[in-house]
MDTraj code that builds the backbone (N, CA, C; nanometers):
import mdtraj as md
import numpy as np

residues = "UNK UNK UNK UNK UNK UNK UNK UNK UNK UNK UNK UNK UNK UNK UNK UNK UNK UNK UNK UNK UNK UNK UNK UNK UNK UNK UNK UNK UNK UNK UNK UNK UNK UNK UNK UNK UNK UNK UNK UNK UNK UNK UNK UNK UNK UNK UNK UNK UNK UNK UNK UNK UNK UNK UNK UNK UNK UNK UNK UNK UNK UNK UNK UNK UNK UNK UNK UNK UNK UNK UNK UNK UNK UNK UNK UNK UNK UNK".split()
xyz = np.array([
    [0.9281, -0.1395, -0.1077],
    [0.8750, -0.0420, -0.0157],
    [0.7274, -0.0185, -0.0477],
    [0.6360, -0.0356, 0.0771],
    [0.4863, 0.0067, 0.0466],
    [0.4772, 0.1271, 0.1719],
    [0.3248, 0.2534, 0.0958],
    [0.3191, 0.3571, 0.1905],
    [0.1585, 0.2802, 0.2402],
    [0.1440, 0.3445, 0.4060],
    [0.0114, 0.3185, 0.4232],
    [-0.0126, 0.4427, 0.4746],
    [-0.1120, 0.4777, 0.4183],
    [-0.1921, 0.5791, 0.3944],
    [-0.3402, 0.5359, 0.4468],
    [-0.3938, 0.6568, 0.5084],
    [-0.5265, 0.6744, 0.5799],
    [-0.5718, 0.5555, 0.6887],
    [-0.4648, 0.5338, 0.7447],
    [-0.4767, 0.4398, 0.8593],
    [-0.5329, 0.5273, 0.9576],
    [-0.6307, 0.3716, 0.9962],
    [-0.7423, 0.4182, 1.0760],
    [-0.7848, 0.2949, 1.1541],
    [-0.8055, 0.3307, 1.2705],
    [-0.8998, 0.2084, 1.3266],
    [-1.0568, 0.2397, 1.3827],
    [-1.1406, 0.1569, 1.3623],
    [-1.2925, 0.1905, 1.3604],
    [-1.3606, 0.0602, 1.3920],
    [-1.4608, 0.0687, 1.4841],
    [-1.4941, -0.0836, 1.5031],
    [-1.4258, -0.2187, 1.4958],
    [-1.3239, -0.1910, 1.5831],
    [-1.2317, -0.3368, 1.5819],
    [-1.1983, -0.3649, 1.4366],
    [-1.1630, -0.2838, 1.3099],
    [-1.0881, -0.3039, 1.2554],
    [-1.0253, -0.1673, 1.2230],
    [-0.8927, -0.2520, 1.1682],
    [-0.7631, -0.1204, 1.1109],
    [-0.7315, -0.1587, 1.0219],
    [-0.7742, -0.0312, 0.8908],
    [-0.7982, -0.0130, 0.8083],
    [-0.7021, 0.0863, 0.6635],
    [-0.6432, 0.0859, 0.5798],
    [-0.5792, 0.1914, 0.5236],
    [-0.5753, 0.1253, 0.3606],
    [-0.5085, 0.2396, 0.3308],
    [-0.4598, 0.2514, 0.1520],
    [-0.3790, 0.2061, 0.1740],
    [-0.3367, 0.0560, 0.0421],
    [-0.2064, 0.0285, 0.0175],
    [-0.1540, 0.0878, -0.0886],
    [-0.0164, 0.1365, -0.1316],
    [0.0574, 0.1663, -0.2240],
    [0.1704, 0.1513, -0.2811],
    [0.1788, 0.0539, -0.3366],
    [0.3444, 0.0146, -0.3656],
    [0.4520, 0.1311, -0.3778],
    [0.5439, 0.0773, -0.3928],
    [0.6524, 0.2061, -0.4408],
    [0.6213, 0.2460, -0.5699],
    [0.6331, 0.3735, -0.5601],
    [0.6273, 0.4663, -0.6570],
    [0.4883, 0.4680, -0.7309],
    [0.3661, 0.4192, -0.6976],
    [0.2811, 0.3997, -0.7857],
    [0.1499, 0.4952, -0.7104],
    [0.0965, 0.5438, -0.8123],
    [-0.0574, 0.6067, -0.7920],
    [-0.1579, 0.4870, -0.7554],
    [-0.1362, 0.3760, -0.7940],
    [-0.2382, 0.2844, -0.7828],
    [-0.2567, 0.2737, -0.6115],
    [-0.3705, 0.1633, -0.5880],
    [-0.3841, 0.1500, -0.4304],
    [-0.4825, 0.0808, -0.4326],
    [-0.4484, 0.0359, -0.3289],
    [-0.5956, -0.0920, -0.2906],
    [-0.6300, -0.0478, -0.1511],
    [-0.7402, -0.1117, -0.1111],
    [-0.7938, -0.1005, 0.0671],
    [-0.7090, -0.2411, 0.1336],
    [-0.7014, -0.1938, 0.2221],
    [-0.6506, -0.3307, 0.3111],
    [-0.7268, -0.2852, 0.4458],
    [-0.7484, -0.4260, 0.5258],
    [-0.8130, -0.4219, 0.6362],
    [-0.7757, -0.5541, 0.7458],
    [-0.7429, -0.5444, 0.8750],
    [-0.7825, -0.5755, 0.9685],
    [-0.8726, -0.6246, 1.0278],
    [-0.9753, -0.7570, 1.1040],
    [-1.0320, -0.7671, 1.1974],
    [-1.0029, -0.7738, 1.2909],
    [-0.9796, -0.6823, 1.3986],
    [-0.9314, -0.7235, 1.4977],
    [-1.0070, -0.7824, 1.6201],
    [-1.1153, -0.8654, 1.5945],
    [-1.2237, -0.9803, 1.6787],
    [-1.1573, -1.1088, 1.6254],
    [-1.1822, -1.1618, 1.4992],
    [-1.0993, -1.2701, 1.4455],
    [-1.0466, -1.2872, 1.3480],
    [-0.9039, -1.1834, 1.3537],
    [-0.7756, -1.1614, 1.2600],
    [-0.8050, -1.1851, 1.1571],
    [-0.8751, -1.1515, 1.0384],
    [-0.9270, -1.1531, 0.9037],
    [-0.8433, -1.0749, 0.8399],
    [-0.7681, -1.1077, 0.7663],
    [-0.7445, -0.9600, 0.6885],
    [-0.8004, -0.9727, 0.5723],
    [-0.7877, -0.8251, 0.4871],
    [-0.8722, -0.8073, 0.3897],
    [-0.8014, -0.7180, 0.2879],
    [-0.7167, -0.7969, 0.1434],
    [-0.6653, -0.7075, 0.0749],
    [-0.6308, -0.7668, -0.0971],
    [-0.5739, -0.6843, -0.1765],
    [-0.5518, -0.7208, -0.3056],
    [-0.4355, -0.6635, -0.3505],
    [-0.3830, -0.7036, -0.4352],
    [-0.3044, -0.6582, -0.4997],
    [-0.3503, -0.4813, -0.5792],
    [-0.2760, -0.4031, -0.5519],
    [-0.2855, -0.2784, -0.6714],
    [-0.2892, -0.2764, -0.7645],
    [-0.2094, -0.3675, -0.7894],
    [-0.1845, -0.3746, -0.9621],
    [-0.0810, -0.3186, -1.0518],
    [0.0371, -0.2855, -0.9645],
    [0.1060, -0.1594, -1.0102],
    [0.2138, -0.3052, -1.0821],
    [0.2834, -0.2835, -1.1905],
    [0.3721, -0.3274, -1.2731],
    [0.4937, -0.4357, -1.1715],
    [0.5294, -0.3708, -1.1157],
    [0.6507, -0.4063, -1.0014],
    [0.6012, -0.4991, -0.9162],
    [0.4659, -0.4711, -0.8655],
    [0.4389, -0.5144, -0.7271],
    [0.4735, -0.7020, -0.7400],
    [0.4644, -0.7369, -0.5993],
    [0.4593, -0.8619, -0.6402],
    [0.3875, -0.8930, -0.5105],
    [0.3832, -1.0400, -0.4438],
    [0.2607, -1.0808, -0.3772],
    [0.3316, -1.0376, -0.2592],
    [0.4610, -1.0267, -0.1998],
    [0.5225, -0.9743, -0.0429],
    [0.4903, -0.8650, -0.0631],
    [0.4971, -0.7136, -0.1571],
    [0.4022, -0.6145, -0.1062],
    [0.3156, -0.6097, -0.0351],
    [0.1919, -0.6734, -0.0388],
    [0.0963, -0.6994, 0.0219],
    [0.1092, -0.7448, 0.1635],
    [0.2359, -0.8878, 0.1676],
    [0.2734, -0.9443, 0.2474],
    [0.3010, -0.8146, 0.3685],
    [0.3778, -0.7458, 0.3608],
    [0.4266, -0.6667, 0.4356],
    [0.3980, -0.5930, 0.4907],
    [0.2710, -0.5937, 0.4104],
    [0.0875, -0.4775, 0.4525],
    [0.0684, -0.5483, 0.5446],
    [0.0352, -0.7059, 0.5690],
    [-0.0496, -0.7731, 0.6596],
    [0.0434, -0.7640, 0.7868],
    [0.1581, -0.7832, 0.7439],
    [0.2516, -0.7727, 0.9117],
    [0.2519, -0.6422, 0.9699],
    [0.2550, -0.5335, 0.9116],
    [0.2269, -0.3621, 0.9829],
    [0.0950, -0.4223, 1.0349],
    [-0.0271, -0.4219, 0.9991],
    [-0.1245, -0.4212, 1.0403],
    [-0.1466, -0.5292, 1.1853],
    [-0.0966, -0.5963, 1.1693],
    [-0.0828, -0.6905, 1.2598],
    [0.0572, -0.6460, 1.3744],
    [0.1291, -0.5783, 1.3635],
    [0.2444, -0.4992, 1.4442],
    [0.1101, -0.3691, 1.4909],
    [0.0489, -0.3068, 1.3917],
    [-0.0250, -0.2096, 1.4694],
    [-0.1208, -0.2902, 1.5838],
    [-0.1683, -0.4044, 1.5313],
    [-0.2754, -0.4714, 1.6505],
    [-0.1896, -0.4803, 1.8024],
    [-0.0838, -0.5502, 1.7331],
    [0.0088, -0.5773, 1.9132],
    [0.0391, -0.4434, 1.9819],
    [0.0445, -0.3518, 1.9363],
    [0.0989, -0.1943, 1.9965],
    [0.2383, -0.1741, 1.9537],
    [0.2926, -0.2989, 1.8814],
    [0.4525, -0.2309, 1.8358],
    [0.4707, -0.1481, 1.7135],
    [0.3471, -0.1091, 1.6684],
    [0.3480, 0.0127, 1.5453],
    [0.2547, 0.0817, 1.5909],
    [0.2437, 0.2541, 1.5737],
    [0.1558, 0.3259, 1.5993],
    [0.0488, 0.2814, 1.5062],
    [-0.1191, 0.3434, 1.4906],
    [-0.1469, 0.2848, 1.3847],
    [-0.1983, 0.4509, 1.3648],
    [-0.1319, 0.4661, 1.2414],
    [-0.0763, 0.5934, 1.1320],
    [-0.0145, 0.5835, 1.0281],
    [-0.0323, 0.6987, 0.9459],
    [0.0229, 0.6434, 0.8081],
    [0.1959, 0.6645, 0.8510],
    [0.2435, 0.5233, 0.7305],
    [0.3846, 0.4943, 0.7352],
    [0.4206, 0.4472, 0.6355],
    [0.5314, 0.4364, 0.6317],
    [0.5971, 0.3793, 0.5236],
    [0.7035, 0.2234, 0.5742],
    [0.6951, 0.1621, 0.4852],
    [0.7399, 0.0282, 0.5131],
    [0.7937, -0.0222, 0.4101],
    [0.9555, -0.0762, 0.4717],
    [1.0724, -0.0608, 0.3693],
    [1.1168, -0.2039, 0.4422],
    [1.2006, -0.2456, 0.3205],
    [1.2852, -0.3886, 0.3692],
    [1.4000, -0.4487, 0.3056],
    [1.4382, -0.5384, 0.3269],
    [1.5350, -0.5701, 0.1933],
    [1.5937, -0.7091, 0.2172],
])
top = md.Topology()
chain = top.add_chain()
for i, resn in enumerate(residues, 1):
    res = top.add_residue(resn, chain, resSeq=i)
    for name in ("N", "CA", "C"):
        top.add_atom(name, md.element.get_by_symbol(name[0]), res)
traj = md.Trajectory(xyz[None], top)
């Protein structure tokens, strides 16, 4: 499970805090939405592994199509 936090969109990109489960840590992640760039890193939190992230890029990309609001959420899977 990752939270996104301070989602925002601003000049054709959408933008927020990533946060794994349970962790204080966080990275920026970003959106281009001119030519689909994304832009992100790992947190660093103990647990995380590289589909955290993964799962960041598909919200963000669900917020581009209109099938996610773009607001903070939480994003769970299994």
């Amino acid at each position: 499970m990752i939270h996104l936090r301070n989602v925002k969109k601003e000049n054709n990109i959408i933008s927020a805090d990533y946060y794994p489960e349970g962790s204080n840590k966080y990275s920026k992640i970003s959106l281009n939405l001119l030519d689909n760039e994304f832009k992100g890193e790992l947190a660093g939190d103990e647990l995380e592994t590289k589909s955290h992230l993964a799962h960041a890029k598909f919200a963000l990309w669900d917020m581009r199509d209109g099938k996610r609001d773009i607001k903070d959420c939480k994003i769970m899977w299994y």
